[in-house]
mmCIF file of the C-alpha atoms, coordinates in Angstrom:
data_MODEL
# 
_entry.id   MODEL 
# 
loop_
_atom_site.group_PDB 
_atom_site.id 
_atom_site.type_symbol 
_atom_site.label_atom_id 
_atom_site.label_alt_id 
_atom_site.label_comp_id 
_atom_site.label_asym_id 
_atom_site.label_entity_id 
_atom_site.label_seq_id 
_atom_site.pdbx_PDB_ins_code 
_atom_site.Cartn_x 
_atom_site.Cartn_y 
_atom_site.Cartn_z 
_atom_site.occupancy 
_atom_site.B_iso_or_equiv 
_atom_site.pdbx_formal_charge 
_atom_site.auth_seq_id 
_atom_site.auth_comp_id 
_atom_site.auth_asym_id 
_atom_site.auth_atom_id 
_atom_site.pdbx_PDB_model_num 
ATOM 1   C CA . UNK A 1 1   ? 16.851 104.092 155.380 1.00 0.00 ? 1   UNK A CA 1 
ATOM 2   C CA . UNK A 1 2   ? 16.427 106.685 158.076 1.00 0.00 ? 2   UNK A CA 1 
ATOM 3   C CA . UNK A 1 3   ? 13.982 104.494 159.950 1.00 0.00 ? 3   UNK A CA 1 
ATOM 4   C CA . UNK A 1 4   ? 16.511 101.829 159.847 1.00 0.00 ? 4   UNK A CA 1 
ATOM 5   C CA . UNK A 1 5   ? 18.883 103.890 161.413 1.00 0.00 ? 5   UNK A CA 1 
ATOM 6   C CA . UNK A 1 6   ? 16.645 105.228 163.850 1.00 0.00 ? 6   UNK A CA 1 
ATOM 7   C CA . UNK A 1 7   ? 15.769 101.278 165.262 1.00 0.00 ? 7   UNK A CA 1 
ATOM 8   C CA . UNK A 1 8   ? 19.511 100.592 164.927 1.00 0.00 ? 8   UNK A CA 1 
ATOM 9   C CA . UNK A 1 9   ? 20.767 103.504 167.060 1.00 0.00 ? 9   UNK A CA 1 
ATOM 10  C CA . UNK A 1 10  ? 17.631 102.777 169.568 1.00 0.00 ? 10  UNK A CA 1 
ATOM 11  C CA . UNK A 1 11  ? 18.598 99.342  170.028 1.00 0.00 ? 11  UNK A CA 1 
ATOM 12  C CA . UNK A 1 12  ? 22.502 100.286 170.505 1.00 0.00 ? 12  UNK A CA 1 
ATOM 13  C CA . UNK A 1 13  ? 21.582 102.399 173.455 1.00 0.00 ? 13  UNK A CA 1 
ATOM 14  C CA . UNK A 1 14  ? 19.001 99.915  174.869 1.00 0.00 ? 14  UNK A CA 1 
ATOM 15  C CA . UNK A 1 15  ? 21.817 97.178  174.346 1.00 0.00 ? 15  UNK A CA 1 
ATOM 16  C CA . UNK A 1 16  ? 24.161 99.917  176.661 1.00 0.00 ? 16  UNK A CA 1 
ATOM 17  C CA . UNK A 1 17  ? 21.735 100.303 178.916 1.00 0.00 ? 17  UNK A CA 1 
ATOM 18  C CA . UNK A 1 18  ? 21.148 96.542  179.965 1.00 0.00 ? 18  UNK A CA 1 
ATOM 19  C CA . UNK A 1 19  ? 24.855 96.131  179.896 1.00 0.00 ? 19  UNK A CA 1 
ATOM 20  C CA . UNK A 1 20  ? 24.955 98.704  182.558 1.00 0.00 ? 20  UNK A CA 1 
ATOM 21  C CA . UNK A 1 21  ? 22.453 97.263  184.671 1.00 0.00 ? 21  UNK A CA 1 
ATOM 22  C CA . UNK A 1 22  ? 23.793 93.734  184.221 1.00 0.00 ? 22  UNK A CA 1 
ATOM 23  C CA . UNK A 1 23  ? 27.249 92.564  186.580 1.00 0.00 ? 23  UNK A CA 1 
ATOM 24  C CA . UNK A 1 24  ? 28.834 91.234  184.128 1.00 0.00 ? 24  UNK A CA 1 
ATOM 25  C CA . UNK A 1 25  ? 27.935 94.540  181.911 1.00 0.00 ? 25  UNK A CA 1 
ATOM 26  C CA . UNK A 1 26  ? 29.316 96.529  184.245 1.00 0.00 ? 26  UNK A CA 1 
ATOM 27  C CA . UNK A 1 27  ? 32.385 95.396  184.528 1.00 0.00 ? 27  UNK A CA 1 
ATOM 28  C CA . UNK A 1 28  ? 32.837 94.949  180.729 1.00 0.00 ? 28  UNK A CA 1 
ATOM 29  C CA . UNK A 1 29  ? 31.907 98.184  180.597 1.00 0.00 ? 29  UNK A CA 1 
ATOM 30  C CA . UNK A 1 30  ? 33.598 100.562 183.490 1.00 0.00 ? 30  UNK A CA 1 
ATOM 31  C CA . UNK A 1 31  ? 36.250 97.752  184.337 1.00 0.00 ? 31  UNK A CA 1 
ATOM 32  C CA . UNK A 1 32  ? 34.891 96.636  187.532 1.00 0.00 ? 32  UNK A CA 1 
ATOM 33  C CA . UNK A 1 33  ? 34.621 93.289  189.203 1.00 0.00 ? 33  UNK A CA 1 
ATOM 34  C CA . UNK A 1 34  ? 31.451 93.187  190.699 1.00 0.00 ? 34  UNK A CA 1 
ATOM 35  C CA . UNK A 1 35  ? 32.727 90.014  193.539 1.00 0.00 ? 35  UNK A CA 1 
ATOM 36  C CA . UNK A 1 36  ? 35.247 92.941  194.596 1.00 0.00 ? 36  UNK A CA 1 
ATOM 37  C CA . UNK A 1 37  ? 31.660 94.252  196.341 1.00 0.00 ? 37  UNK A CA 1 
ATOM 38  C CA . UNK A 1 38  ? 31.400 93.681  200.492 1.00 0.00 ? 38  UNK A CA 1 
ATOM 39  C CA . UNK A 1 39  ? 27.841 92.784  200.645 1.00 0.00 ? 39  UNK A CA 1 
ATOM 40  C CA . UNK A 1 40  ? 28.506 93.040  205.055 1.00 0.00 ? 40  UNK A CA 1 
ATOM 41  C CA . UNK A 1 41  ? 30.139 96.454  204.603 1.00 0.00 ? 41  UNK A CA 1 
ATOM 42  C CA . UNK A 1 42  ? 26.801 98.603  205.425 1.00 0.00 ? 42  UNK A CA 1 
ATOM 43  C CA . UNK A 1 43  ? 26.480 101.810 206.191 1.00 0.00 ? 43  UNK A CA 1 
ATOM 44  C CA . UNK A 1 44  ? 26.890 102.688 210.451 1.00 0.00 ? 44  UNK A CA 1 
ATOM 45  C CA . UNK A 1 45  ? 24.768 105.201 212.037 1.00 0.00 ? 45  UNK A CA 1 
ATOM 46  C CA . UNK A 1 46  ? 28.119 107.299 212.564 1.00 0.00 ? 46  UNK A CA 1 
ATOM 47  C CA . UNK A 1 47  ? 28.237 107.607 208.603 1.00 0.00 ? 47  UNK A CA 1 
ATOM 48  C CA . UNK A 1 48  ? 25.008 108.898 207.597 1.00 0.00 ? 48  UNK A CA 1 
ATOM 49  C CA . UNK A 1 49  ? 24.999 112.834 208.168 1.00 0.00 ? 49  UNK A CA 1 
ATOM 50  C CA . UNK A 1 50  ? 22.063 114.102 209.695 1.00 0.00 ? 50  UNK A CA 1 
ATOM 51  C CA . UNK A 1 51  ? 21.185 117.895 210.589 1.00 0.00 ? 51  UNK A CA 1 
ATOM 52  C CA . UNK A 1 52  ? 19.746 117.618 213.650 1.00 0.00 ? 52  UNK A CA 1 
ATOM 53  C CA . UNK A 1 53  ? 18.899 121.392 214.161 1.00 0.00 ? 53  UNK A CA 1 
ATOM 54  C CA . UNK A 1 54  ? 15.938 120.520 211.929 1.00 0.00 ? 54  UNK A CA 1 
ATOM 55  C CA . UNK A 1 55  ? 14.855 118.353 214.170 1.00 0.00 ? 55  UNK A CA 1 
ATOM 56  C CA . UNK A 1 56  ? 12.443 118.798 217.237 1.00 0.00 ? 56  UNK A CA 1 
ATOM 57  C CA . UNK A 1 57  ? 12.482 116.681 220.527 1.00 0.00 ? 57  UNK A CA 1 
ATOM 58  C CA . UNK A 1 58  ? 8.363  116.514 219.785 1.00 0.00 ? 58  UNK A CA 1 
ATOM 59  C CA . UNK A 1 59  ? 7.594  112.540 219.749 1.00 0.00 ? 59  UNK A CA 1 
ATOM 60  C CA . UNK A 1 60  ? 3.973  111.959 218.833 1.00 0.00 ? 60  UNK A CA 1 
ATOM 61  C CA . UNK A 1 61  ? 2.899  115.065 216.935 1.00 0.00 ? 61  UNK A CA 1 
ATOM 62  C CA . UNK A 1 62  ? -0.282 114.422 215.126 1.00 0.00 ? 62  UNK A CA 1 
ATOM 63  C CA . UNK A 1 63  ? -1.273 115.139 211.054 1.00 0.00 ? 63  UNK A CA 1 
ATOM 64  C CA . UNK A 1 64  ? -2.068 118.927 211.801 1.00 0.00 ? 64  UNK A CA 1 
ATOM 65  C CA . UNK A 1 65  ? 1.170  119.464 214.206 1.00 0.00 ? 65  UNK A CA 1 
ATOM 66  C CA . UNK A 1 66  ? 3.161  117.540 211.131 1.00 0.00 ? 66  UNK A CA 1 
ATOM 67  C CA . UNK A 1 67  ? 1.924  119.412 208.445 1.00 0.00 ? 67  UNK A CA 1 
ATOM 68  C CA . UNK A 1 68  ? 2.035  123.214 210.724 1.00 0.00 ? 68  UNK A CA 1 
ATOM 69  C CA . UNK A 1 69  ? 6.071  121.709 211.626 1.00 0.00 ? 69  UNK A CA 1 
ATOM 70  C CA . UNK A 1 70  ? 6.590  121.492 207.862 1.00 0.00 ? 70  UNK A CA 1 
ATOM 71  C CA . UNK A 1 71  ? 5.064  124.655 206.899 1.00 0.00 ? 71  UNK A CA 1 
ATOM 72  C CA . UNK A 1 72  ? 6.577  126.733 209.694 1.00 0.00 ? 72  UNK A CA 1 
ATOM 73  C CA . UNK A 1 73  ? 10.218 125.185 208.492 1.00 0.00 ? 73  UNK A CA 1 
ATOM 74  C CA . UNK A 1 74  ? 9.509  126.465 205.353 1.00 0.00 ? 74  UNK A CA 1 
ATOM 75  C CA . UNK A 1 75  ? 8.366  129.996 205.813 1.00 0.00 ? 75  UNK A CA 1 
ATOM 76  C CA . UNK A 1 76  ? 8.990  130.629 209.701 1.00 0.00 ? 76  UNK A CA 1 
ATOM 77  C CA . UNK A 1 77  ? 11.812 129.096 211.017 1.00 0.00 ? 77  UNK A CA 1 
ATOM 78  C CA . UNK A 1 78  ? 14.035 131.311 208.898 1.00 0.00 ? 78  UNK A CA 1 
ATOM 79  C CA . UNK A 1 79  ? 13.294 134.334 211.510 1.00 0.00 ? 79  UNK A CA 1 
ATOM 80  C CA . UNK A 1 80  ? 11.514 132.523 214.206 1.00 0.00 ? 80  UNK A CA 1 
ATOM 81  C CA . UNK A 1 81  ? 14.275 129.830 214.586 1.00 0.00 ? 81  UNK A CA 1 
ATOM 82  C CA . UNK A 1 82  ? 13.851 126.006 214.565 1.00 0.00 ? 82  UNK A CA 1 
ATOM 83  C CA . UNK A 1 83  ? 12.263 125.500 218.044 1.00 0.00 ? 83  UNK A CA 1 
ATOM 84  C CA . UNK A 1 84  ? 10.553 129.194 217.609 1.00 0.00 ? 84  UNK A CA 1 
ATOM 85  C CA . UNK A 1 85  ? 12.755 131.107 219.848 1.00 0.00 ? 85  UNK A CA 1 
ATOM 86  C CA . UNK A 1 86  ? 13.243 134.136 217.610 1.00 0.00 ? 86  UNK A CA 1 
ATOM 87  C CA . UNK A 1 87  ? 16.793 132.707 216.899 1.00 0.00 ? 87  UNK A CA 1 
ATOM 88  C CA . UNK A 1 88  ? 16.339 131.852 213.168 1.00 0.00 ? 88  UNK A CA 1 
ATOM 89  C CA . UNK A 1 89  ? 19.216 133.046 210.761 1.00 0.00 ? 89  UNK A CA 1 
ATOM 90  C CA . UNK A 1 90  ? 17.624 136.142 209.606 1.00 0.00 ? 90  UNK A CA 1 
ATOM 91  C CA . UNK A 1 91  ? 16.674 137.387 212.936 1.00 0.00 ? 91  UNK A CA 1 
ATOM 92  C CA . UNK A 1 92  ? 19.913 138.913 213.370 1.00 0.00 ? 92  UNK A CA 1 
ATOM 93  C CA . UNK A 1 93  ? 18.626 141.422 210.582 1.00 0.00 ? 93  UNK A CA 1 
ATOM 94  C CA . UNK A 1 94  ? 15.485 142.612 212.468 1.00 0.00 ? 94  UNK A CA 1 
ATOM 95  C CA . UNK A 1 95  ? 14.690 144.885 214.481 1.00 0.00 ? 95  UNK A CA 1 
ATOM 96  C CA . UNK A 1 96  ? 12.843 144.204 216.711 1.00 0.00 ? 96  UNK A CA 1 
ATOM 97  C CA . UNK A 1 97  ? 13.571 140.604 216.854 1.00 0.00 ? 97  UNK A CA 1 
ATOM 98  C CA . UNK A 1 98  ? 11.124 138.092 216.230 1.00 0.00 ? 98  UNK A CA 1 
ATOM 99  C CA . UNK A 1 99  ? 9.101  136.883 218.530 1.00 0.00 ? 99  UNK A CA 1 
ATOM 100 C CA . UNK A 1 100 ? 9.883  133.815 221.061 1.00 0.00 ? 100 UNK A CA 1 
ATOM 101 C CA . UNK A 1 101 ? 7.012  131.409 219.967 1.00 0.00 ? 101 UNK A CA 1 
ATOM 102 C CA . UNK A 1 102 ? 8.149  128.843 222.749 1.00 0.00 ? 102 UNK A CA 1 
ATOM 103 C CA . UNK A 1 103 ? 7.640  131.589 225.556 1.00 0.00 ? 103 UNK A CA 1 
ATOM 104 C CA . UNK A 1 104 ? 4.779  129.704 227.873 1.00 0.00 ? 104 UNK A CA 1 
ATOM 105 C CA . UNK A 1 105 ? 3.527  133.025 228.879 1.00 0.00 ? 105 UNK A CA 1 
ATOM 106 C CA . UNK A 1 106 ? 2.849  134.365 225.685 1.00 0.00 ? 106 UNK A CA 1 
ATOM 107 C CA . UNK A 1 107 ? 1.570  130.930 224.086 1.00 0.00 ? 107 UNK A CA 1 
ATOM 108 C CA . UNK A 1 108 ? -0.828 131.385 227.062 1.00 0.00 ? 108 UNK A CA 1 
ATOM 109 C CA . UNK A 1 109 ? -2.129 134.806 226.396 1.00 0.00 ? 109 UNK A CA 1 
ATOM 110 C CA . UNK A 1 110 ? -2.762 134.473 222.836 1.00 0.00 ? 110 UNK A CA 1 
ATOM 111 C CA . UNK A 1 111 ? -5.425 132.990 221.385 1.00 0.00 ? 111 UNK A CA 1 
ATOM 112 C CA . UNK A 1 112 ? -5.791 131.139 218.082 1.00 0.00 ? 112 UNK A CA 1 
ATOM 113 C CA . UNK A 1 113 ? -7.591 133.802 216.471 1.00 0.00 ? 113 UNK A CA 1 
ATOM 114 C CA . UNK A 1 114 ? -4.788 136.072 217.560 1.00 0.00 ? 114 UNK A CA 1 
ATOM 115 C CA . UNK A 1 115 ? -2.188 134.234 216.260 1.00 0.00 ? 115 UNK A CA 1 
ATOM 116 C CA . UNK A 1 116 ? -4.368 134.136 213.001 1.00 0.00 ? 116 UNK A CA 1 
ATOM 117 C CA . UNK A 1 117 ? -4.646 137.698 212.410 1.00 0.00 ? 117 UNK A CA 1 
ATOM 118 C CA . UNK A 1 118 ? -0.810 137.944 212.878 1.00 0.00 ? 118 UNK A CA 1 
ATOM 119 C CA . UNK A 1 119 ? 0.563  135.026 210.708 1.00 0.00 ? 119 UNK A CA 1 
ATOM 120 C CA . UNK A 1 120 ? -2.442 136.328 208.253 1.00 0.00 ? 120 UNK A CA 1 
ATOM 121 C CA . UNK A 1 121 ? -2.260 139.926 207.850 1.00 0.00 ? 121 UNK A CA 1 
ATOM 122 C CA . UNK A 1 122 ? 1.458  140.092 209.123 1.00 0.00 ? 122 UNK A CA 1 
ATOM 123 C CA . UNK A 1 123 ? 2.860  141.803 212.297 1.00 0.00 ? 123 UNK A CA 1 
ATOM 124 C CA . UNK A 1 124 ? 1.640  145.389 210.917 1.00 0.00 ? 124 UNK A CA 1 
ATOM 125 C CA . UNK A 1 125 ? -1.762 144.661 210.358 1.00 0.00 ? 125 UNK A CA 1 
ATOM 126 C CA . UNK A 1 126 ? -1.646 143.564 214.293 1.00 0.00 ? 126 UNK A CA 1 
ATOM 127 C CA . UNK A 1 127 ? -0.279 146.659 215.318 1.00 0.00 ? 127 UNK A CA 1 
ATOM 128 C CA . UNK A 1 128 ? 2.955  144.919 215.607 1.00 0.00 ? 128 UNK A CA 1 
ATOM 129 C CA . UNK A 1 129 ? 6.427  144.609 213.411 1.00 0.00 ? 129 UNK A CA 1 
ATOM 130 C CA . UNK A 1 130 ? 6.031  145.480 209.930 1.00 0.00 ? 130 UNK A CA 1 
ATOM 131 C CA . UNK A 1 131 ? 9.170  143.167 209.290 1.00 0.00 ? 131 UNK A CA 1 
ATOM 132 C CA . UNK A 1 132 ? 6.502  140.019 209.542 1.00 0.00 ? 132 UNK A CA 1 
ATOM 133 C CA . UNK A 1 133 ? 5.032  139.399 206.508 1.00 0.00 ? 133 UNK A CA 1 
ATOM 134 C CA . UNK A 1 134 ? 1.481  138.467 205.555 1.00 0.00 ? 134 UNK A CA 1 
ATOM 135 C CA . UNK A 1 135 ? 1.437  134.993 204.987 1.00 0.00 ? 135 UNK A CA 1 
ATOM 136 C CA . UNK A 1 136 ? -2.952 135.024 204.636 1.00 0.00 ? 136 UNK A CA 1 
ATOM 137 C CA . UNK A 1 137 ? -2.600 134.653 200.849 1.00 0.00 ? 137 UNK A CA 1 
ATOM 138 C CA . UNK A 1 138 ? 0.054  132.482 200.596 1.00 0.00 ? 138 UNK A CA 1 
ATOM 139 C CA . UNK A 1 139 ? -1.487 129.362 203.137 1.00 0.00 ? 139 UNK A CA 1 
ATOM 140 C CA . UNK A 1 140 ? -4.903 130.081 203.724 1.00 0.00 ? 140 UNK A CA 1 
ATOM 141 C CA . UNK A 1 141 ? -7.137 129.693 206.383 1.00 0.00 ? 141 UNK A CA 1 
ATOM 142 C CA . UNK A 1 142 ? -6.513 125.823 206.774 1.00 0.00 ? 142 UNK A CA 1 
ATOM 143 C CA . UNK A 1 143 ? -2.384 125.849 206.806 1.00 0.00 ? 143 UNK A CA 1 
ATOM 144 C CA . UNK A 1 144 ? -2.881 128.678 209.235 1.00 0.00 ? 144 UNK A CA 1 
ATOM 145 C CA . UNK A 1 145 ? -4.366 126.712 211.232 1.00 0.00 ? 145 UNK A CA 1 
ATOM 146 C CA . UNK A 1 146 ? -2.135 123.459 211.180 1.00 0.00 ? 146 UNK A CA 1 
ATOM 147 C CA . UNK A 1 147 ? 0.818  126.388 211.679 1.00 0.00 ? 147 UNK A CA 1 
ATOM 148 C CA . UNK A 1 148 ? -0.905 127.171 214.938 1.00 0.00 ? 148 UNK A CA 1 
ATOM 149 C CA . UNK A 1 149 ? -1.481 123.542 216.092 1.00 0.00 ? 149 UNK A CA 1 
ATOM 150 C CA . UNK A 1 150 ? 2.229  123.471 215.814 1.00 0.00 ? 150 UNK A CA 1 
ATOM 151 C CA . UNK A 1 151 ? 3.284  126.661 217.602 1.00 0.00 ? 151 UNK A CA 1 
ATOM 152 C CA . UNK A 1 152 ? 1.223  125.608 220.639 1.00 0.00 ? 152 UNK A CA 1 
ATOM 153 C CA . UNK A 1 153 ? 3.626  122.295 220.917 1.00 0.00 ? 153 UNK A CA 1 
ATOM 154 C CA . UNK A 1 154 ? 6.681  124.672 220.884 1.00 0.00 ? 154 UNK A CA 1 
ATOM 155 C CA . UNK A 1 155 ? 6.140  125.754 224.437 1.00 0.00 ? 155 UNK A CA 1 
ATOM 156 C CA . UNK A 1 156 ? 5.195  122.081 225.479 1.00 0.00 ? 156 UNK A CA 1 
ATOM 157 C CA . UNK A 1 157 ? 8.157  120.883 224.162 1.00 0.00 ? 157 UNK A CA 1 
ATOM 158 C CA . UNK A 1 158 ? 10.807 122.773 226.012 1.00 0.00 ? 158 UNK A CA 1 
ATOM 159 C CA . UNK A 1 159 ? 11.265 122.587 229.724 1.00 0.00 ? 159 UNK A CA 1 
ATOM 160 C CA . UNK A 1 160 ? 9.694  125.688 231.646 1.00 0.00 ? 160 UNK A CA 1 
ATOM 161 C CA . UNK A 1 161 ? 12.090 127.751 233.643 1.00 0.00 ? 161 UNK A CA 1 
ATOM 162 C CA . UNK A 1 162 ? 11.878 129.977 236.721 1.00 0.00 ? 162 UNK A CA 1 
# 
């Protein structure tokens, strides 16, 4: 009897389910007419919401700028800022501020192995902020190294000023 049940009940639900799938289910079911649908109303542009602070004017980035852009989103941009000006949301809350990753001069006096030891051991294992934390364990030596393919597009991607 109980596996009698058990089919019964299984095929109820299965029965509800293809009802709600079907048109004609649908509107048997949730009172709808399905011709009352605009099949030319589509969605403009103008509708869809898009944040475009998380987005950067960098066209033709390639896999290890793509992957560094999504990692440095995720654990950067919340100090460094979106475009890596030391503007993020939390760098209000430092002190010192974070650094300006954009800055041509300093993009051009650092080398990768510097910027290595800093996003790896953090800023006070560089002699720098303790506020930056050691990120080493977390990506490894690979993502470290797609997070610096990214930071050197920062300063290309920004017009240079006098």
């Amino acid at each position: 009897m109980r596996k009698t049940t058990r089919i019964l009940v299984y095929l109820a639900v299965g029965f509800g389910f293809v009802l709600a799938w079907l048109p004609a289910g649908r509107s048997l079911l949730f009172g709808s007419d399905p011709t009352d649908i605009d099949m030319n109303d589509s969605l403009q542009t103008e509708d869809i919401i898009t944040d475009d602070a998380w987005r950067t004017p960098i066209p033709d980035l390639g896999y290890r700028e793509r992957e560094g852009r999504a990692l440095f989103r995720h654990y950067c941009a919340l100090c460094h800022g979106q475009s890596g000006e030391g503007d993020g949301f939390n760098a209000y809350n430092l002190d010192p501020k974070p650094r300006d990753l954009s800055d041509h001069e300093f993009q051009t006096a650092q080398t990768d192995e510097d910027l290595a030891e800093v996003i790896g051991g953090g800023g006070g294992d560089a002699g720098l902020s303790n506020a930056m934390p050691p990120w080493g364990k977390v990506l490894g030596e690979r993502k470290i190294g797609y997070v610096i393919a990214y930071l050197r597009t920062l300063a290309d991607s920004l017009p240079e000023t006098d």
